[in-house]
One Martini backbone bead per residue (centre of mass of N, CA, C, O) as a GRO file, in nm:
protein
  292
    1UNK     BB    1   0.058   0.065  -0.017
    2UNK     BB    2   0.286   0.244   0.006
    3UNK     BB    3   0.408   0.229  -0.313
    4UNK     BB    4   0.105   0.293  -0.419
    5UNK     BB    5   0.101   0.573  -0.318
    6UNK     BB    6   0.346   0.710  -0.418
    7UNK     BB    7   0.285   0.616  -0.737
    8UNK     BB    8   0.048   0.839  -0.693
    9UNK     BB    9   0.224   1.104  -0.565
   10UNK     BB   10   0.390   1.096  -0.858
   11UNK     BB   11   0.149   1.140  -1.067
   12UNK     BB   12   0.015   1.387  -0.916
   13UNK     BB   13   0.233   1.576  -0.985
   14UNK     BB   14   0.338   1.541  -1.288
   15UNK     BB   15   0.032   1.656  -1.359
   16UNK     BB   16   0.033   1.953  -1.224
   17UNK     BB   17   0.314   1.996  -1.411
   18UNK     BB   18   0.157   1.988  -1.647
   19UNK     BB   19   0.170   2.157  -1.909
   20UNK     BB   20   0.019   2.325  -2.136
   21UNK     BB   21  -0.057   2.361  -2.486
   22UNK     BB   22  -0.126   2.612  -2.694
   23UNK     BB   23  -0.236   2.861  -2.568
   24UNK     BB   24  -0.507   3.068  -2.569
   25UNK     BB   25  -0.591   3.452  -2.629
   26UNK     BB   26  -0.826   3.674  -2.578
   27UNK     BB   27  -0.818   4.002  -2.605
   28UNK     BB   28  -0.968   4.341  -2.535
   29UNK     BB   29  -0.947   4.370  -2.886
   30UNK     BB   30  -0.931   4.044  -3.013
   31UNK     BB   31  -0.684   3.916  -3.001
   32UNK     BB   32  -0.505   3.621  -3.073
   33UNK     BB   33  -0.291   3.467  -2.826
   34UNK     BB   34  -0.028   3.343  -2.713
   35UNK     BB   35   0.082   3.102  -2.425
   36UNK     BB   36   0.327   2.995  -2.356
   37UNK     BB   37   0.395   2.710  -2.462
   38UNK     BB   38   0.503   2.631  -2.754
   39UNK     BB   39   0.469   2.452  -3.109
   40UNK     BB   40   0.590   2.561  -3.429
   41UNK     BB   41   0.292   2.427  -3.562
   42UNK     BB   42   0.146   2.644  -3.458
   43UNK     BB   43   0.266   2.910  -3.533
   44UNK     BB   44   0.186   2.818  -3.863
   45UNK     BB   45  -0.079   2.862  -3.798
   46UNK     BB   46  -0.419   2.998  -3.770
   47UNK     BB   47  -0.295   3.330  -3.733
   48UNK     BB   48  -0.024   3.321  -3.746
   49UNK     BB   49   0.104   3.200  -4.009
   50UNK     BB   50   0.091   3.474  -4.190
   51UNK     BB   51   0.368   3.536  -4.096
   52UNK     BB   52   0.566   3.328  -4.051
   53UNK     BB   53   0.561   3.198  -4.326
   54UNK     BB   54   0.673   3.447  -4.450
   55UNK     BB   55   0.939   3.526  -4.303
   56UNK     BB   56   1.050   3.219  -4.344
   57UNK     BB   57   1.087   3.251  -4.659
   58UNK     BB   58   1.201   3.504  -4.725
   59UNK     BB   59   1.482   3.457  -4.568
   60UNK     BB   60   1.819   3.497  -4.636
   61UNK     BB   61   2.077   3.271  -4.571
   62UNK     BB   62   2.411   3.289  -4.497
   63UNK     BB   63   2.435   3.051  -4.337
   64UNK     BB   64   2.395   2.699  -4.344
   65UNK     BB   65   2.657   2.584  -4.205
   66UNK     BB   66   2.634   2.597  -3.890
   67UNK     BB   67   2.760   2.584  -3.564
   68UNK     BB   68   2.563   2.451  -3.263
   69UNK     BB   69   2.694   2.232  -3.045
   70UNK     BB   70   2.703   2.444  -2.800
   71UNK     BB   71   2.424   2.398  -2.808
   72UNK     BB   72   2.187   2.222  -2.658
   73UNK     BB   73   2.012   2.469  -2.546
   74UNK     BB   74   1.685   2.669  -2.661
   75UNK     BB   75   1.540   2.986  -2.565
   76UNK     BB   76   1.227   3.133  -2.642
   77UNK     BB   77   1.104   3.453  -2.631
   78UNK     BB   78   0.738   3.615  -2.670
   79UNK     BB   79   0.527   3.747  -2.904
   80UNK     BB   80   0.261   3.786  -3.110
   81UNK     BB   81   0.216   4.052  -3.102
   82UNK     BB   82   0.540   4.118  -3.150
   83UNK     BB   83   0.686   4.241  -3.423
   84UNK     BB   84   0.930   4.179  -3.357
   85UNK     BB   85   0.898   3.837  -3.353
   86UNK     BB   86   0.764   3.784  -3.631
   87UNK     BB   87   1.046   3.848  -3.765
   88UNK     BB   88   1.300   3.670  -3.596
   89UNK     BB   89   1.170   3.379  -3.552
   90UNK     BB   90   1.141   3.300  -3.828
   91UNK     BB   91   1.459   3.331  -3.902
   92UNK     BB   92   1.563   3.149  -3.629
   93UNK     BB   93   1.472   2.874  -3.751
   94UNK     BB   94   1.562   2.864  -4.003
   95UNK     BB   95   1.863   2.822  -3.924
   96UNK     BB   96   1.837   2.575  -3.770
   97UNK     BB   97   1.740   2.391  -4.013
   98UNK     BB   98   1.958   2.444  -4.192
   99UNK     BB   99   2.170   2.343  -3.927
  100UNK     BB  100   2.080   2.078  -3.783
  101UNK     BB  101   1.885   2.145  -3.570
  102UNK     BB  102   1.743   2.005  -3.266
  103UNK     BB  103   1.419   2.094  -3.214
  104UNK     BB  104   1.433   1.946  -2.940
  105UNK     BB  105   1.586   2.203  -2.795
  106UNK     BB  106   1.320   2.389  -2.850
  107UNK     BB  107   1.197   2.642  -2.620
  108UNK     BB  108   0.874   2.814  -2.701
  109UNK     BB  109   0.754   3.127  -2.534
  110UNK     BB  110   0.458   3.313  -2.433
  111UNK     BB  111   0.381   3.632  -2.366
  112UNK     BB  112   0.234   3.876  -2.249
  113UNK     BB  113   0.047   4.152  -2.222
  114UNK     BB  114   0.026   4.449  -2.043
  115UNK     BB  115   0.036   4.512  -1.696
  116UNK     BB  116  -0.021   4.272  -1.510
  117UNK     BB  117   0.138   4.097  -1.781
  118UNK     BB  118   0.403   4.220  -1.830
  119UNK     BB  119   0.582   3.941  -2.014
  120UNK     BB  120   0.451   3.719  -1.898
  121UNK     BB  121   0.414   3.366  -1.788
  122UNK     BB  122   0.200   3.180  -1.672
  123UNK     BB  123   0.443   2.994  -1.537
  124UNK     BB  124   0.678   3.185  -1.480
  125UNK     BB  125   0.932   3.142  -1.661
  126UNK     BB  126   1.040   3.437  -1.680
  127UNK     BB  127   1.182   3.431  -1.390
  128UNK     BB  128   1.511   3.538  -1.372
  129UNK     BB  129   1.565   3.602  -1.672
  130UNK     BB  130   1.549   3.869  -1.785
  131UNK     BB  131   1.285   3.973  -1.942
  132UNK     BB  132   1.249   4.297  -2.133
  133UNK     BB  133   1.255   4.161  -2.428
  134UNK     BB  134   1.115   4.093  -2.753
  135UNK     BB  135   1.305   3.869  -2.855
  136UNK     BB  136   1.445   3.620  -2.689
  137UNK     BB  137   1.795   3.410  -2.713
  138UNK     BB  138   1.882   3.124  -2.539
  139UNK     BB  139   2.176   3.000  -2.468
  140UNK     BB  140   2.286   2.629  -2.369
  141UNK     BB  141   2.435   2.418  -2.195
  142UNK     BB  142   2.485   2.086  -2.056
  143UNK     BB  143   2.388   2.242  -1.763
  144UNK     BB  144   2.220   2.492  -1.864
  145UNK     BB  145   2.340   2.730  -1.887
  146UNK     BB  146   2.438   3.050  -2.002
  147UNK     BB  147   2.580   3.129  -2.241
  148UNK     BB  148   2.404   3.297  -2.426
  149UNK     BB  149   2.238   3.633  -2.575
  150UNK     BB  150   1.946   3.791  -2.786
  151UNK     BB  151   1.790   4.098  -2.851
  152UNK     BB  152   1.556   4.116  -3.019
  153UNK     BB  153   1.804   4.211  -3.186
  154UNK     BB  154   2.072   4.256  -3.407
  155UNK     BB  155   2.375   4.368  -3.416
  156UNK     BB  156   2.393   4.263  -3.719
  157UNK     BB  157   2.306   3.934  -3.726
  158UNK     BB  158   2.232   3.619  -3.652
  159UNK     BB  159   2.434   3.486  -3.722
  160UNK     BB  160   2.672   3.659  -3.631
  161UNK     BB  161   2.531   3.640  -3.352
  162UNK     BB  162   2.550   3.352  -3.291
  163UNK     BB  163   2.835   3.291  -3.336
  164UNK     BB  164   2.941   3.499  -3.105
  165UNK     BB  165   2.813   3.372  -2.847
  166UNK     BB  166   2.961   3.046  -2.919
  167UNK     BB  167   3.233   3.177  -2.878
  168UNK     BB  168   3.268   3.374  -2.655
  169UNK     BB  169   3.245   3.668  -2.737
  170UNK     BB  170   3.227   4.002  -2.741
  171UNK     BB  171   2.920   4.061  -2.656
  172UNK     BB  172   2.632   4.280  -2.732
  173UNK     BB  173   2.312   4.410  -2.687
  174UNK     BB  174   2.105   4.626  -2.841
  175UNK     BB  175   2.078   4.681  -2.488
  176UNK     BB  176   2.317   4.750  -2.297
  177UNK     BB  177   2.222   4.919  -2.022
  178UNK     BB  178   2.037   4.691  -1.940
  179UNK     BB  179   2.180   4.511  -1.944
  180UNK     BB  180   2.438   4.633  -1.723
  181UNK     BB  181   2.204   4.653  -1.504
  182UNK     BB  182   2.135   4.346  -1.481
  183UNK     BB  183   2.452   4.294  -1.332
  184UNK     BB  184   2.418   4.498  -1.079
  185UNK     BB  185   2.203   4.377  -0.960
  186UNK     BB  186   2.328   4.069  -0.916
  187UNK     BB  187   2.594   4.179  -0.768
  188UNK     BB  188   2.423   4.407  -0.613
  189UNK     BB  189   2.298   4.601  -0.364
  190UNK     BB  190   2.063   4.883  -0.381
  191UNK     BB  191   2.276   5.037  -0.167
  192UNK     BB  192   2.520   5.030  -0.386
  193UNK     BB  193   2.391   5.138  -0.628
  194UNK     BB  194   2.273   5.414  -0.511
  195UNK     BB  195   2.654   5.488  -0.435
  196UNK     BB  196   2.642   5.436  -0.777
  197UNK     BB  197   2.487   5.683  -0.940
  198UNK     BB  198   2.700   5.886  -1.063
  199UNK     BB  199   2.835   5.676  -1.236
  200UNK     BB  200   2.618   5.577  -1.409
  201UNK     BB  201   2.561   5.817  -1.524
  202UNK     BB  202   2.841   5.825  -1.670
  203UNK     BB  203   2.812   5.582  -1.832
  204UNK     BB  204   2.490   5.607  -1.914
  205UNK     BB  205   2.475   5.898  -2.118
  206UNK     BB  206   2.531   5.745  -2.437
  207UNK     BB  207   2.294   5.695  -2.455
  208UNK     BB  208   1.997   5.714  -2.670
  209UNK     BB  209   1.756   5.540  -2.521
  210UNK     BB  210   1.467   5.586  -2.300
  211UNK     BB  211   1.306   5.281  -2.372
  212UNK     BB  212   1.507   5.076  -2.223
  213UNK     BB  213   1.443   5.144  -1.877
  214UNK     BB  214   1.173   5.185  -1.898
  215UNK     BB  215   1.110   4.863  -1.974
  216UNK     BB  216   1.233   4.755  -1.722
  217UNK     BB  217   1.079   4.933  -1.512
  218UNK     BB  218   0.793   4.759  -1.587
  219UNK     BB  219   0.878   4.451  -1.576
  220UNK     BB  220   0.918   4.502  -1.279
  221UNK     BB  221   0.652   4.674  -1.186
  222UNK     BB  222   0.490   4.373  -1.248
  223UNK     BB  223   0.674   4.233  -1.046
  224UNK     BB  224   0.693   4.345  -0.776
  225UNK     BB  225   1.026   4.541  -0.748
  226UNK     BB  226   0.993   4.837  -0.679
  227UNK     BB  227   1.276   4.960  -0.613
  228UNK     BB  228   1.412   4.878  -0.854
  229UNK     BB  229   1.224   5.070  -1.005
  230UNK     BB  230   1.277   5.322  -0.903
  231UNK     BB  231   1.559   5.321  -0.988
  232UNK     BB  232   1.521   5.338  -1.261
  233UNK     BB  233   1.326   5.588  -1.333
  234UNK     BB  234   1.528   5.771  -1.197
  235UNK     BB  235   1.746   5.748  -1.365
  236UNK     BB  236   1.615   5.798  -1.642
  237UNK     BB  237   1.534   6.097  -1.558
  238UNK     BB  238   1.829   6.196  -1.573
  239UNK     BB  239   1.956   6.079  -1.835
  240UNK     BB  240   1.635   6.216  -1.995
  241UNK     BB  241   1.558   6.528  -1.887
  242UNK     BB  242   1.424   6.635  -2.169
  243UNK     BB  243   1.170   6.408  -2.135
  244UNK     BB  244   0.808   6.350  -2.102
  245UNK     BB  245   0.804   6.031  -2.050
  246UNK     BB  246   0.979   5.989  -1.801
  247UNK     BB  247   0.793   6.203  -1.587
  248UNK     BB  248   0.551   6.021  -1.661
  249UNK     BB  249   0.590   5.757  -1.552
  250UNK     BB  250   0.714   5.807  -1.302
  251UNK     BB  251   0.448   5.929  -1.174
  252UNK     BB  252   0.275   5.706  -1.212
  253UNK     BB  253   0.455   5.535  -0.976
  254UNK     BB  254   0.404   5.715  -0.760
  255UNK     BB  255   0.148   5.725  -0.739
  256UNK     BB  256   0.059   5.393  -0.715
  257UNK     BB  257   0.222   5.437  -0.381
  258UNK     BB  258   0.134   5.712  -0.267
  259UNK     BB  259   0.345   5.964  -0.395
  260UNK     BB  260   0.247   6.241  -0.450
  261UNK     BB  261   0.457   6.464  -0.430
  262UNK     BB  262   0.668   6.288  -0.658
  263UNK     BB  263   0.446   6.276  -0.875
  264UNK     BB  264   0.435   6.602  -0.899
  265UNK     BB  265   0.693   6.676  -0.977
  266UNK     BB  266   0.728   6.496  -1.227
  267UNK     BB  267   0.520   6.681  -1.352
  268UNK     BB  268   0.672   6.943  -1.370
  269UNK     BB  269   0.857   6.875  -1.544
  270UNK     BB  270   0.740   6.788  -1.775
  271UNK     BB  271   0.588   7.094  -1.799
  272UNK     BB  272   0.840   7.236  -1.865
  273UNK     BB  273   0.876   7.062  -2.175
  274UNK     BB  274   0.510   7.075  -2.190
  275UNK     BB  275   0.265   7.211  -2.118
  276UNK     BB  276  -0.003   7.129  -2.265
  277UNK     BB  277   0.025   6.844  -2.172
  278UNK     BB  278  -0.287   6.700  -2.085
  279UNK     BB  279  -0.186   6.418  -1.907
  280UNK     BB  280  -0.047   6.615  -1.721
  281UNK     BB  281  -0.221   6.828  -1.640
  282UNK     BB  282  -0.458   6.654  -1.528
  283UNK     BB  283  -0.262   6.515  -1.307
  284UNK     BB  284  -0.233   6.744  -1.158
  285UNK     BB  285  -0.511   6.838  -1.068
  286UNK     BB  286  -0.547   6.598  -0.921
  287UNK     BB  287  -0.314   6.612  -0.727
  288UNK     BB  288  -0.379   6.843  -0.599
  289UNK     BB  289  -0.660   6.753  -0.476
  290UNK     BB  290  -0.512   6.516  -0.331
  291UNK     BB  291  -0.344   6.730  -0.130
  292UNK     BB  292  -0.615   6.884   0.022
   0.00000   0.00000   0.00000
């Protein structure tokens, strides 16, 4: 009866954590989205097919003959709502079928949108893997480690940026500062961070995207991380303090924690930046009369 129990109580398990397969949702919009581990052939059918089956068709590979042999296993993050996921997923698949790459060592996860689940995946298989833009593109080696990422797009091509990966070569991904603030995040602890603010800001002064950090620490913010969202947000607001989108995220984020007084200077700079700017003036309205 006891090794009876057991092997109720391991199959009972197994049954549990058995995820579905090719999950379909349906956005307060209409648009039909997957979730969770999807499979190729998925991908493939319709309403996903129309985009899918073109862009794999489409792409010309620079090499076909690729030496894959250093990833074990591959992971793709992505979104079929996500414009960079639909045009670089099917070129990345088609790579890999070219170079006799074992497909069954590929393992494709589709994240939500919204902010709720703002690209979170059901079953959070992406928490702690740092995923902050898709579709995004791991390399793990034979003990599952992670050899190196592919994010969002190449920065050179992919084929070249997959050689440059497996080869262990110094590669950056396409989001530099949002990369480097993630290793940071890993090394250091956040009061550590704090007091290293006045470096980090010129480190990353010649930063270019706004959007990098911005959706970093939105990512966060949707995942409960809340301090480091804080601190991503102000580093942002501080690096592009010209921009009135990083003053009206702050102020939003500031906002939803009760925080009125710091969510009103932000917009007060956002609005010295843009006086007009409707979203921003209501908000101020807003926090004023609930400030009294």
């Amino acid at each position: 009866m006891k090794t009876l129990a057991l092997l109720l109580l391991s199959t009972s398990s197994i049954l549990s954590f058995a995820q579905p397969l090719n999950r379909t949702f349906e956005s307060a919009s209409g648009r039909t989205m997957l979730l969770g581990e999807v499979s190729l052939d998925r991908l493939a059918e319709d309403p996903f097919g129309e985009w899918y089956t073109k862009n794999y068709a489409e792409y010309q590979i620079e090499k076909a003959d690729m030496d894959l042999s250093q990833a074990d296993s591959i992971t793709i993050f992505m979104g079929t709502w996500c414009g960079d996921s639909r045009r670089e997923v099917p070129r990345f698949v088609k790579i890999l079928t070219a170079a006799n790459y074992d497909l069954a060592k590929l393992k494709i996860l589709c994240l939500n949108t919204g902010f709720q689940n703002y690209k979170q995946a059901p079953e959070r298989e992406e928490r702690g893997m740092n995923i902050h833009r898709v579709p995004t593109f791991i390399f793990h080696d034979q003990t599952g480690d992670e050899i190196g990422r592919i994010v969002e797009e190449p920065v050179t091509s992919l084929e070249q940026d997959i050689a440059a990966v497996l080869a262990g070569e110094e590669y950056n991904t396409a989001y530099p500062v949002a990369n480097q603030l993630i290793k940071y995040f890993d090394k250091y602890s956040l009061k550590e961070l704090k007091k290293m603010k006045p470096k980090l800001l010129d480190e990353f002064k010649s930063g270019e995207n706004m959007y990098e950090l911005n959706t970093y620490g939105y990512v966060l913010w949707s995942s409960f991380q809340i301090p480091e969202a804080q601190f991503v947000f102000e580093l942002n607001a501080e690096l592009f303090s010209n921009e009135i989108m990083v003053h009206q995220t702050k102020a939003r984020f500031m906002d939803s924690l009760g925080k009125n007084k710091e969510a009103l200077a932000s917009v007060k700079r956002g609005l010295k930046i843009e006086p007009e700017n409707e979203r921003m003036v209501e908000m101020q309205t807003r926090l004023k009369a609930e400030a009294n």
